[in-house]
N, C-alpha and C positions, 0 to 999 in steps of 0.2 A: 600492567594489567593485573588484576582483581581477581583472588580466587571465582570461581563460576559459583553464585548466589543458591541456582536452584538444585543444591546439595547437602545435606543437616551435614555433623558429625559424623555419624555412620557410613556415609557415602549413598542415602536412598535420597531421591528424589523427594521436594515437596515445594511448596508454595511460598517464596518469599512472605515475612511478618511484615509489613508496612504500617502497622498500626499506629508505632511510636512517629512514623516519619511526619513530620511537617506538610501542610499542602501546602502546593507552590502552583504559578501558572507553567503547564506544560507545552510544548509546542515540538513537532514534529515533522518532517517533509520527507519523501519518497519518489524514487522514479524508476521507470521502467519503460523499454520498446519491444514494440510489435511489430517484424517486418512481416512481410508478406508481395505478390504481385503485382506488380503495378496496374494492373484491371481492379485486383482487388480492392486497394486503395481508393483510385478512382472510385468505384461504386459507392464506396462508404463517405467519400467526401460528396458526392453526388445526390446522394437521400436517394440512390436508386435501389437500393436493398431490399428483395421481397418481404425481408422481415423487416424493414421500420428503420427506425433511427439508431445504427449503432452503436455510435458513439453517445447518445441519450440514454441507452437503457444501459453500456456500459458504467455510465457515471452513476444510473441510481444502485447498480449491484455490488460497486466500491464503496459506496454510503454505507447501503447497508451493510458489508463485510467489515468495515471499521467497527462498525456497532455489534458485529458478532465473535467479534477475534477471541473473546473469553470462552466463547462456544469450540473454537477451532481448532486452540492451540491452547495445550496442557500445560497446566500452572500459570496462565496467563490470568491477569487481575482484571474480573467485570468493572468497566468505568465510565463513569457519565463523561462525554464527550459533550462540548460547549460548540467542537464545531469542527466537520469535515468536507473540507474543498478536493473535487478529481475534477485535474484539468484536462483537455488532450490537446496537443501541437503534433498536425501534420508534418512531416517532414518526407514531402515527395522524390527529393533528390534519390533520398537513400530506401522511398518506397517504406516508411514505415510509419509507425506512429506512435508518442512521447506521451506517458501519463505521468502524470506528477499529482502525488498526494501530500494535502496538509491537514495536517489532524491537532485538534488542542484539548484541554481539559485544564482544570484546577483541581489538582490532585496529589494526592502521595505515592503517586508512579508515574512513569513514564507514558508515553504513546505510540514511542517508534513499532510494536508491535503492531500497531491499529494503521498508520500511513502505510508499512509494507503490506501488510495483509489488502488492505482495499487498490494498492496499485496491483497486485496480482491476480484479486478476482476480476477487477476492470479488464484489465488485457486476458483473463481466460473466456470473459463473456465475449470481448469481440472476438477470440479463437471463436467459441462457439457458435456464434451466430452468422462467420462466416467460410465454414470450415466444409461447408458444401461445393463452394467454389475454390478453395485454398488451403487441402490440408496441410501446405509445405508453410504456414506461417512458424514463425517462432519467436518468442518471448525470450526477453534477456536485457541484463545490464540492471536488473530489481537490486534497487541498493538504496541506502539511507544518505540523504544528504545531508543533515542538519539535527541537532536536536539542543533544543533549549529550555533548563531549569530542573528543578532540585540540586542535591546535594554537587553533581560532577558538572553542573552548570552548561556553559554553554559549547557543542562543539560544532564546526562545519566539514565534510569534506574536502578534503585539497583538489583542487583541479588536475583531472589525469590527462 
């Protein structure tokens, strides 16, 4: 492990230099579940939901939170994203539901901040939008699985 980047000399916070670094193609993957009631679930896989599509408007609020993460989290580097996929896989047995994000760019940074950020506004929209009938959902298991390019290349998670 690698002294922590976002610390000068003196020990203050600041902004990673990326200037010098090379662009590279980046590529990034994120996941995350939402359990909740099995009624609730049902309604959301059902399109019975008085508010709409939840799982539709969850995916365009992970879009856009990939594209805002420079907004949301300090010291993080504004970057043109080439391209952000939020999937969701029901998983009824366990009453929950699986987002997985993939985020890429060609750049002189990374994106694992932009896949985690848009899997966790994804699952806070469907909190939100179904939190009238199930405040007892809960989010968890948001983790990086993958990340590939620049200088530390390519790694994946091991299977737990």
């Amino acid at each position: 492990m690698t002294d922590f980047t976002h610390f000068n000399a003196e020990g203050e916070a600041h902004m990673v230099d990326v200037g010098e670094k090379p662009a590279s193609a980046r590529v990034a993957v994120a996941e995350g579940v939402i359990g909740m009631a099995p009624d609730t679930l049902a309604r959301i896989l059902a399109g019975g939901h008085k508010k709409g599509d939840v799982l539709g408007v969850a995916r365009i609020a992970g879009i856009m939170a990939a594209k805002r993460t420079a907004d949301l989290v300090p010291l993080c580097h504004p970057l043109m994203l080439t391209r952000v996929e939020v999937d969701f896989a029901p998983e009824p047995a366990e009453n929950r539901i699986r987002c997985t994000a993939t985020v890429e760019t060609r750049g002189q940074t990374g994106v694992e901040m932009e896949a985690l950020t848009a899997v966790q506004i994804a699952l806070l929209t469907i909190y939100d939008m179904c939190k009238a009938v199930d405040r007892g959902m809960t989010m968890n298991g948001i983790r990086l699985l993958e990340k590939r390019g620049g200088k530390s290349g390519h790694w994946r998670r091991e299977s737990d």
